[in-house]
N, C-alpha and C positions, 0 to 999 in steps of 0.2 A: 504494500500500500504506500511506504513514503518513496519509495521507487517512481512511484504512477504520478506523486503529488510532486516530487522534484522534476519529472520529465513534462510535468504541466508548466510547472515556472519557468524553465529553461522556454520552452514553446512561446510561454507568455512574455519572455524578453525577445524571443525572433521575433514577435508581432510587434512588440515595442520598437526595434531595430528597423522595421519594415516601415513602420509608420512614420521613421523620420528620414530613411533616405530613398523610399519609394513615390514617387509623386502620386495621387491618385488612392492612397490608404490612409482614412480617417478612423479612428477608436476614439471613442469620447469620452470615457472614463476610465481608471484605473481598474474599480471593480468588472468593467466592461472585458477588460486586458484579460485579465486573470481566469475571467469566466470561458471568453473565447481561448486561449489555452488550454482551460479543459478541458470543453467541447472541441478543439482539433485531434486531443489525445483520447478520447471517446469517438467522434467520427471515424479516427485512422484505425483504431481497435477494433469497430464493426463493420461502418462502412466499406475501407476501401479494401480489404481483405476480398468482400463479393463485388465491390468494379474490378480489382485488378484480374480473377477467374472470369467476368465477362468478356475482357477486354485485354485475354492472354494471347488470340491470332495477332491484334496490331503491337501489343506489346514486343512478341516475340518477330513479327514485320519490320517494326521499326528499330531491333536491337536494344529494345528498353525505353528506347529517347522517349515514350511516351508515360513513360513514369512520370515524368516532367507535368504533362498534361493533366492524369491522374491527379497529382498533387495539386497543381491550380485547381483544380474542382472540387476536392477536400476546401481548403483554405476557401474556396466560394459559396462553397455548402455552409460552413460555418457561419461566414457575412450574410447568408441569405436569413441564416434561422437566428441571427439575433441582429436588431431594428438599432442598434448602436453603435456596429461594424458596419465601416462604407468602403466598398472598393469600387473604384469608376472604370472600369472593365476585364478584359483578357490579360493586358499586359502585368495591370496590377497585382492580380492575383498568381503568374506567372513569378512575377520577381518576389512576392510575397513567400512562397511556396519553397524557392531557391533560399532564400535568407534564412527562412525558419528553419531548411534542412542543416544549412552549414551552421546554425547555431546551436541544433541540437547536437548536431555530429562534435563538436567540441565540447560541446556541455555532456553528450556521454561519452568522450574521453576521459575528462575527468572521473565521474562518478561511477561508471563501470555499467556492465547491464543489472544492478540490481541494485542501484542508490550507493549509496555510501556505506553501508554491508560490506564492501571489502574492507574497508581498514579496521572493521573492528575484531578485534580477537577473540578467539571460543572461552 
């Protein structure tokens, strides 16, 4: 569980990150930030597990690149189901989707696949 809740924060700083050097990504409140965060690490949990098995011929077509696409549609799913995320189209959510990965991707360098559980001793 703090694994889920750290991988939410992490998410919730790529959105943060997105929304200042992305043009076109509005969050209006903190608790906004934090909420969508979740909700990307619940949508990518359920969600995109059954589009990426839809969407396994162009996947494996386009050598992955369309993982990319996937991901925007996550991060739009999210601004669609809450009225206080604004992305103002395709590219937004494109660069959104790329930020969030490479800040998760460092953020679980650090903390490992299970939170901060490794460093602690038995």
């Amino acid at each position: 569980m703090m694994g889920f809740i750290l991988r939410a924060v992490i998410t919730a700083a790529g959105l943060w990150i997105a929304t200042q050097w992305v043009p076109g990504v509005h969050i209006d409140s903190v608790p906004t930030l934090l909420i969508a965060g979740l909700l990307l690490g619940v949508v990518n949990a359920i969600v995109r597990p059954i589009a990426f098995i839809l969407t396994l011929p162009i996947t494996l077509l386009t050598l992955g690149l369309f993982l990319f696409i996937l991901n925007a549609a996550m991060v739009a799913l999210v601004a669609w189901m809450l009225p206080s995320f604004h992305l103002d189209g395709f590219r937004a959510a494109f660069l959104t989707a790329i930020i969030v990965w490479l800040v998760g991707w460092v953020g679980s360098w650090f903390i490992g696949k299970r939170g901060f559980e490794k460093y602690q001793r038995a």
